[in-house]
N, C-alpha and C positions, 0 to 999 in steps of 0.2 A: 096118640097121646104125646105132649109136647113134653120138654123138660120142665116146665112152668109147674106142673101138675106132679110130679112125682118129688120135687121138695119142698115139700111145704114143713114151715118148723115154726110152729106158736108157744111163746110162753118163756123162750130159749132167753135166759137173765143172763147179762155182760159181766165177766168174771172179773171180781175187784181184787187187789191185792190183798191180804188178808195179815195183819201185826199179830205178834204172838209171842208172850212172855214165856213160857211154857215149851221145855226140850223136848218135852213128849208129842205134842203137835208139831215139831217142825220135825221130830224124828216118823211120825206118819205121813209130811207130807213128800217127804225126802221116797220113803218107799211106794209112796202111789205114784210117785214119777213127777211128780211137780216140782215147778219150777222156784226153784229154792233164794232168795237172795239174804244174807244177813249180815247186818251194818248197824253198829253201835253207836247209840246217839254219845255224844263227847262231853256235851253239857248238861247228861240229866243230872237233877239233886241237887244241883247246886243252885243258890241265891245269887244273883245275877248282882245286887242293889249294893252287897258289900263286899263286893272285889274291888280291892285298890280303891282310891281315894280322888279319881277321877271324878265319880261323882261328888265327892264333896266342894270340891274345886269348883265345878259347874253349879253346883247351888250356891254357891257364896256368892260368884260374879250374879249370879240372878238376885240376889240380894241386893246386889251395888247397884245395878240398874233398875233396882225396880220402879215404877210409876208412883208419884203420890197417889193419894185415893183421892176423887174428886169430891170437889165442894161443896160444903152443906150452907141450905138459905142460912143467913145471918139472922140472930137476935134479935133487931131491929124489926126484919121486915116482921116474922111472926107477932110480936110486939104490935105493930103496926097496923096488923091484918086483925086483931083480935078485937083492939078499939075500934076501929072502923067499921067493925061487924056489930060488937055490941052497943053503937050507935044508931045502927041503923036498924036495931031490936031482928037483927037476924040467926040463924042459929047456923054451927057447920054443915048442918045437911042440907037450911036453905041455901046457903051460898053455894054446897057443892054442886045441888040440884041449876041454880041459875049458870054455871060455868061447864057442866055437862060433864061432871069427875065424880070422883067416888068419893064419899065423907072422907075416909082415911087419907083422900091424900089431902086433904086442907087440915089435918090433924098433923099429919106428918110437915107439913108449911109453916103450919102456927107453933109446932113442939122445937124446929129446928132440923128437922132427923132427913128431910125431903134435899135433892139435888136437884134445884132450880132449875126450871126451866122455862125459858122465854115464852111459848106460850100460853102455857100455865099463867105465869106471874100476869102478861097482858091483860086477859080474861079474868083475873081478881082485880088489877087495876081499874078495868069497866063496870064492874060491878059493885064495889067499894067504895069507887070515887076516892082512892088514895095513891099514891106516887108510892111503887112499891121496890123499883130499879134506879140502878143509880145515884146520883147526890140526893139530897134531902128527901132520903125515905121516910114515909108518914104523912108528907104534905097533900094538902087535897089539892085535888086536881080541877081544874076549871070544868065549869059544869059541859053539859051533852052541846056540841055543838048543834046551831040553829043554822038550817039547811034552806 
C-alpha cells in the first residue's frame, strides 16, 4: 500500500480568520490554543464627510468649474416643426413613425425640453420639408431632388 492511500482527507474546509466583538470568544479562543491577533480599527464611528473642511473646499472649486448643461432646441425650431406638421395634416406619432423615433422625442423637439441633435433634426428636416438648423429656421426647403 502506497502513501497515496492512507491520506486521504475529504471535506477538510480552509480555516478563515474569524472577527469577534465579544471577550468571551476571543477569551475561548486564547484557551484552545489558537492563534489569537487583536488590532483596533482607529477609524470606527466616526463620519468621515465632517472632518475639517477639506471637503468643503473641494466642493466649492467643483462649483467653480462646473460645466454648463448643454443646450436645449430653440423656440423657433419647435415652433417651426409644429407648422410644418400641421400642414402637411400629420400627427407626432406620424412623423415619429416616418423618422424612426419614439413620439416623446418629437414632443420633447416641439416643447423645447430635447438637446438637439444632428441627426435627429436632419431626418425632420426630410420629412417636413422645413429648414430646421442654422439661419433662417422654418424656411422650406427645395423640394426632393430629381435624380
Amino acid at each position: 500500500m502506497s502513501e497515496w492511500d492512507s491520506n486521504v482527507v475529504i471535506g477538510n474546509k480552509r480555516q478563515t480568520p474569524k472577527v469577534t466583538k465579544k471577550d468571551s470568544d476571543l477569551n475561548g479562543a486564547r484557551r484552545s490554543g489558537a492563534v489569537v491577533g487583536t488590532d483596533k480599527k482607529v477609524t470606527s464611528g466616526s463620519n468621515k464627510a465632517h472632518q475639517g473642511t477639506d471637503h468643503q473646499r473641494i466642493a466649492k472649486l467643483d462649483r467653480e468649474n462646473e460645466v454648463a448643461p448643454p443646450s436645449k432646441v430653440a423656440p423657433s425650431v419647435g415652433r417651426a416643426m409644429m407648422t410644418a406638421r400641421s400642414e402637411l395634416k400629420l400627427t407626432q406619432k406620424d412623423v415619429a413613425q416616418k423618422i424612426n423615433e419614439k413620439p416623446s422625442v418629437l414632443q420633447d423637439y416641439e416643447s423645447g425640453k430635447a438637446i438637439p441633435s444632428p441627426q435627429i433634426l436632419g431626418k425632420l428636416e426630410r420629412v417636413l420639408g422645413v429648414k430646421l438648423r442654422g439661419s433662417n429656421i422654418g424656411e422650406k426647403l427645395g423640394g426632393p431632388k430629381k435624380s
